[in-house]
N, C-alpha and C positions, 0 to 999 in steps of 0.2 A: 519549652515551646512545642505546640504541637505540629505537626504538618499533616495535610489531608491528602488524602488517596492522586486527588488534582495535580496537588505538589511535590507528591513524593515521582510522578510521573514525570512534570516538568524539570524536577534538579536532576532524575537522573538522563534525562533528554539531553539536557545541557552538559551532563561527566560526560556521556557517549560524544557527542558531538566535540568535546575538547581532548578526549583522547584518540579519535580517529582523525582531527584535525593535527595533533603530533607526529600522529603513526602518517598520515598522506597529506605532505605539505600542499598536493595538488589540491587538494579538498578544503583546505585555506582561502586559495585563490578563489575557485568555484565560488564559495561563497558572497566574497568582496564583489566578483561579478554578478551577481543573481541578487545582490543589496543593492548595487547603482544601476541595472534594469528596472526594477522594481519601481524605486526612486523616480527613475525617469519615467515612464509608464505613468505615474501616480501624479509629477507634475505636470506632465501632456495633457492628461483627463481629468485634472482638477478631483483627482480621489485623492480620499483618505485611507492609509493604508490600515487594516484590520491589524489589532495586535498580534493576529494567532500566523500569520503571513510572516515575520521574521524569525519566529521559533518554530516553524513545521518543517517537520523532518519525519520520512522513514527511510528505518534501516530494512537490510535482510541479510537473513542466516541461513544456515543447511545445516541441520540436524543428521542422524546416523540412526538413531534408535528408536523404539515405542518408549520406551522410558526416557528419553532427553527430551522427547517431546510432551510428553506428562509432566514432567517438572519443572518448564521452561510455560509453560501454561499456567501453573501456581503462582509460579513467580509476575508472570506479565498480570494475572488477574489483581493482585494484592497495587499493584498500579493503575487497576480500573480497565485494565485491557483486556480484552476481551474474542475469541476467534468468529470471525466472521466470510462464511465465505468458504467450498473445497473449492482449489483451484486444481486441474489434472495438465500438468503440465508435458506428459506424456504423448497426447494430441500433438504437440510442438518437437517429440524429438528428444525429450529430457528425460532422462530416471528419478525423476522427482514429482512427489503431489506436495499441497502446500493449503495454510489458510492465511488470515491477515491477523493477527489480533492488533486491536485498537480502540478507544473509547468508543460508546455506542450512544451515547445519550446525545440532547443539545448541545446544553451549556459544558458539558464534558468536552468536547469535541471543541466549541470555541476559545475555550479556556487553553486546549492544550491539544490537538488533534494527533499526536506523534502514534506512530503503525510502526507496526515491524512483519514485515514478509518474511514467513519464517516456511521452508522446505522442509521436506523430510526424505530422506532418501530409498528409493525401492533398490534393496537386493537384489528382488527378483527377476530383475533384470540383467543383470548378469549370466551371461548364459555358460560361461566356463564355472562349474559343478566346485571343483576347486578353488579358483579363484575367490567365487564366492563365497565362499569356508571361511578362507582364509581373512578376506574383509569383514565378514560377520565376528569375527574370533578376535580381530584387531578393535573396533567397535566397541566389543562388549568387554571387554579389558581397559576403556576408560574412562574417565571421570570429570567431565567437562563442570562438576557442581563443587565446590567446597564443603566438607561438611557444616561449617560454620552458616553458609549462605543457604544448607536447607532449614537448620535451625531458625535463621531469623522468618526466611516464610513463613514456617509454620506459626512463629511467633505472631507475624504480619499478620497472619489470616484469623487469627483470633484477637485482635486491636480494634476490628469495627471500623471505624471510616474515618479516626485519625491516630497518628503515632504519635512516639517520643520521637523528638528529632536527634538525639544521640544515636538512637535504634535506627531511623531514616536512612543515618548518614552511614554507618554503617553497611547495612542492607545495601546501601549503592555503593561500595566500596569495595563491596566484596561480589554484587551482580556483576561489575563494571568485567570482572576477571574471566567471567565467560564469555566476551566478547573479544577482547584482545590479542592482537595478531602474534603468533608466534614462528621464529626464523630455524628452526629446529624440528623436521618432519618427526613425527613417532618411530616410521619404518625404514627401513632398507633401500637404497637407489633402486635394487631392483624389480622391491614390489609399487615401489611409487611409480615406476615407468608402465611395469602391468595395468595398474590400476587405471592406470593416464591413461592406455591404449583402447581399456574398455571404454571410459569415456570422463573428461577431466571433471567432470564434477563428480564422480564418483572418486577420485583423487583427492580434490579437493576437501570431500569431508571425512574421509576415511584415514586421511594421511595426518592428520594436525591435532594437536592437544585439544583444540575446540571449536568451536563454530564461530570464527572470525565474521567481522561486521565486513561484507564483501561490499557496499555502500551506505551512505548513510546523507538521502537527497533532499535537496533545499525545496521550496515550489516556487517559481518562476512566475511573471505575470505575462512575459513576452516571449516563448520558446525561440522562436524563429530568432531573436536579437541574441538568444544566450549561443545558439548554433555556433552564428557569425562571430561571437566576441570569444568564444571561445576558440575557433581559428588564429583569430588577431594576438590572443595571448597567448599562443605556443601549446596549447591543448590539443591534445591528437582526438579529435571530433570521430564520432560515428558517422556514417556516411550519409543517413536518412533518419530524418522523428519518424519515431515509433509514435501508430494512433490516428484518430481519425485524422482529417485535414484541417487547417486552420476555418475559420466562422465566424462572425459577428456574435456569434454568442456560444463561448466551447462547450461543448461536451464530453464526458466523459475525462479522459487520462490521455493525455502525448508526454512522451519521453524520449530524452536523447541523454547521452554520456558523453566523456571520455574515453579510452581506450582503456583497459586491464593495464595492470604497471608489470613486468616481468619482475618478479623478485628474487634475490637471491638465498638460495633457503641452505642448512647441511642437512645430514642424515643421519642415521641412529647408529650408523657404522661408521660414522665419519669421514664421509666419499664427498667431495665437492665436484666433480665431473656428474655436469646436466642438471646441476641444484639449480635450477629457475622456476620459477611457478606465476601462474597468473590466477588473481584469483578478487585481486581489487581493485576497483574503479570507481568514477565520479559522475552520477544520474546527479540530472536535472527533471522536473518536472513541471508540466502545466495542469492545472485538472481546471475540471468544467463541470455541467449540471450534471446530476445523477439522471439516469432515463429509466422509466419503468420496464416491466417486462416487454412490453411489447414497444417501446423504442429500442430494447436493446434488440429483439429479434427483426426488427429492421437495421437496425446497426450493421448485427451478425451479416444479414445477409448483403449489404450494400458491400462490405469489407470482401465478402466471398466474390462478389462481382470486379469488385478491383483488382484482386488479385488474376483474374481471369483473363484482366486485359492488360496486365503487366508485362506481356510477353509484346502486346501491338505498338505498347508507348510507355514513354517514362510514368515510374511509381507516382510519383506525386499529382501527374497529371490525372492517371488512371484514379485515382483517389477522392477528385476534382471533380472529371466525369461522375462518377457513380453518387457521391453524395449531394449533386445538386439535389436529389429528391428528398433528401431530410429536411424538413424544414428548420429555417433559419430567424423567425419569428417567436419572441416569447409566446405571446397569446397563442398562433397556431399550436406551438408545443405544449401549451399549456388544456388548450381546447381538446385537441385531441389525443390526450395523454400517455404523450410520449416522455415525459420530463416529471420530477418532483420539484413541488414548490411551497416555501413559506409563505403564511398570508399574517399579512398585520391590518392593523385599521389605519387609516387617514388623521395627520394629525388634526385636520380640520374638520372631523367626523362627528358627530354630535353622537353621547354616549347613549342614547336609548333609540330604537328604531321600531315603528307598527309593521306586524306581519299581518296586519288583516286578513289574518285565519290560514294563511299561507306556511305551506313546511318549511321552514329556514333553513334547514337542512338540506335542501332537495338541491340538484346540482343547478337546476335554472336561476333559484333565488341567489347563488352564490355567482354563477355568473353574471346576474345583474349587479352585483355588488362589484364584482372584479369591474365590469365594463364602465361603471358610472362614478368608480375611482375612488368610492369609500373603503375597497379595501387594495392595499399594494400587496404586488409577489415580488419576490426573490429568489430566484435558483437555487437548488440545496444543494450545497456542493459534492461532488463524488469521491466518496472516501475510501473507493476498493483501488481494486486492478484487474487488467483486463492479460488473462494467459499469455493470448499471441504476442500481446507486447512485452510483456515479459521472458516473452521466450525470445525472441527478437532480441532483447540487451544481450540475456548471457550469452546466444549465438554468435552475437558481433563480438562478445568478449573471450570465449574459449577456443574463439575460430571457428569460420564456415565451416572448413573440410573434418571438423570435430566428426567422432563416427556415430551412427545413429543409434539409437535405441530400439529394443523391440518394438514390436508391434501395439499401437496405443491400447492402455485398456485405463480404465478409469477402479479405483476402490476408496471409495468414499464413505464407505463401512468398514475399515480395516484403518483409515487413518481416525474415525472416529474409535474407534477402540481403543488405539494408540493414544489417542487427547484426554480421554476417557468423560467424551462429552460430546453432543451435537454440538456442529460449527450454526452460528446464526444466521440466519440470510438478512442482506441488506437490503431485499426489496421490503420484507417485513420493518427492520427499522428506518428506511425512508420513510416509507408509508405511515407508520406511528408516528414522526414527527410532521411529516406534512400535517395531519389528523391533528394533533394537540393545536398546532396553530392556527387552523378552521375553527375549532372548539372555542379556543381562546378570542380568537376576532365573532364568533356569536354571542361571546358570553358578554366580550365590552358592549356590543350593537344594541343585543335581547336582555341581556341581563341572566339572571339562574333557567330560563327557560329553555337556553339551550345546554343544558347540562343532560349531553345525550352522545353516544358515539356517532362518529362521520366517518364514510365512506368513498366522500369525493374525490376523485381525481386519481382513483386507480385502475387497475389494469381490467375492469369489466368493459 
């Protein structure tokens, strides 16, 4: 029996999700709660819940090397996943840049949307000459891949776009192993404590046989109710959603967790004095519509303003104030293209329409089409992530008083090198999909006449 690219994405979604649900009973729970929000949600508003809404998940990782990040990109590719996106997470405070990889298509993405935020870690910031030696020397001594499991990639990438599903099951059997968490640091108490003091996520990945699934997040339909239920059930809450402010219509990515679990680890010299480590925890998230480039550069800047006056009045308020100016209207967002959206036809739409000599194309005619209801929109959902929030979790997770990182610098040519590939931008695959399904509502309306590229509803 064969399995496609789709499927071999989906079981191994499903192994990751049942062995980090072993490895963190809390992540059990999280669950059970963010199925009967959902639920409820769903019977309040009389929705139907999308199938891809009980299986979406992403995880993330922290990589070490230009090569664990080359090979962990074969590997997610042969899944259909794909990197999208440098995020510099350095701006935030972190010794880390980062991309997404995840489906990039439609039906890809409905089918099975699972992302993995995967980091990579800068040495370079290190500013102890030795230290850093030392971590680079650690690193490059080991072997986060089996060699069996480059075998099958390679295998994998020459299959085409379906497997044997012996081979499948394997392949996830043996990826599963670079993911799991191990109670056994590589080094010595007392470089694990150095490492910690430069700063713990350079511990975190420098110290451990591999790049443990640090969460691995359900999506929520109600954030603000998982906040609260997660208080009620004995979950150590973060103190504030990370992301815009709640909406009548969300946008973009909010996120909230649980607290990092302290665990108990040994060491390579087998010292149990100080073996605790933090380094996993339980995100929840909400996402909302994708915004073009110039929503998000109002975004950016509405967030710089709230920050501004975080100092005069509480976060959430200040959050409140500044984005009254977003608009909160699909049409406005859609008018003045701030947002991506699917267009379909009306199912009571009759399948041919007269242009009388009119460009169908042209963004008027398409707005008379939106306004007089023969064609419907729907929000494209947001598949990325946005830094600050991200920096935001692991901050609340390694500790405030965590010490800071050099001075930000962004290299988004040195991590492509490292991938050995451009990362994608997601405003180009919004945009393409918005695009096919304008095409596709001319082609049922016109017929083969509008067998022509569309440019609507982008960021000119």
């Amino acid at each position: 029996m064969a399995r496609s690219k789709t499927q071999l994405r989906a079981d191994f979604a499903s192994a990751l999700s049942s062995m980090y649900r072993h490895e963190v009973p809390q992540y059990g729970l999280l669950l059970d709660l963010v199925a009967d929000i959902n639920q409820d949600v769903a019977q309040r508003h009389g929705l139907k819940l999308h199938s891809r809404i009980d299986v979406e998940r992403h995880g993330a990782i922290r990589l070490g090397t230009a090569a664990e990040l080359h090979s962990i990109r074969r590997l997610f590719a042969v899944m259909d996943m794909h990197p999208v996106n440098y995020y510099d997470l350095s701006v935030a405070g972190l010794p880390v840049h980062a991309t997404c990889f995840r489906p990039v298509d439609r039906q890809a993405l409905s089918d099975n949307p699972f992302r993995v935020f995967t980091s990579l870690l800068r040495l370079d910031f290190i500013e102890d000459d030795a230290l850093r030696a030392k971590a680079e020397a650690i690193l490059n001594q080991r072997k986060i891949f089996s060699d069996r499991c480059l075998e099958l990639v390679e295998q994998l990438e020459t299959c085409g776009e379906t497997f044997d599903s012996s081979l499948a099951a394997e392949f996830i059997s043996e990826a599963l192993e670079i993911f799991r968490w191990h109670h056994t640091s590589t080094v010595d108490l007392e470089t694990y404590q150095a490492l910690n003091r430069d700063h713990p996520l350079v511990a975190d990945v420098v110290c451990f046989r591999g790049p443990h699934v640090n969460h691995l997040t359900p999506r929520v339909l109600d954030i603000e109710a998982a906040q609260t239920k997660m208080l009620e059930r004995g979950l150590q809450a973060k103190d504030q959603i990370e992301g815009p402010p709640s909406r009548s219509y969300p946008i973009l990515l909010r996120q909230t967790s649980f607290l990092a679990l302290e665990e108990e680890i040994t060491f390579s010299n087998g010292a149990e004095t100080g073996g605790r480590h933090k380094a996993r925890f339980g995100e929840i998230e909400q996402r909302g519509m994708a915004l073009t480039e110039k929503g998000m550069k109002l975004y950016d800047s509405l967030m710089s303003q709230a920050l501004e006056l975080k100092g005069q009045m509480p976060a959430e308020e200040a959050l409140k104030t500044t984005f009254s100016r977003f608009p909160d209207e699909l049409d406005v967002l859609r008018r003045e293209r701030l947002a991506y959206f699917t267009y379909s036809v009306g199912a009571s739409t009759p399948t041919t329409a007269k242009t009388d000599g009119a460009d169908i194309t042209s963004d008027a005619n398409i707005d008379a089409l939106v306004q007089s209801g023969t064609i419907k929109l729907s929000p494209i959902t947001y598949e990325d992530f946005l830094p600050i929030s991200a920096a935001g979790i692991f901050h609340s997770n390694i500790g405030d008083d965590g010490p800071a990182t050099a001075q930000a610098r962004s290299d988004k040519a040195a991590f492509e090198s490292a991938l050995g590939m451009k990362v994608k931008s997601s405003y180009e695959l919004y945009e393409c999909i918005q695009a096919e399904s304008i095409t596709e509502c001319l082609r049922q309306l016109y017929g083969e006449r509008a067998r022509i590229d569309v440019g609507y509803a982008t960021t000119r």
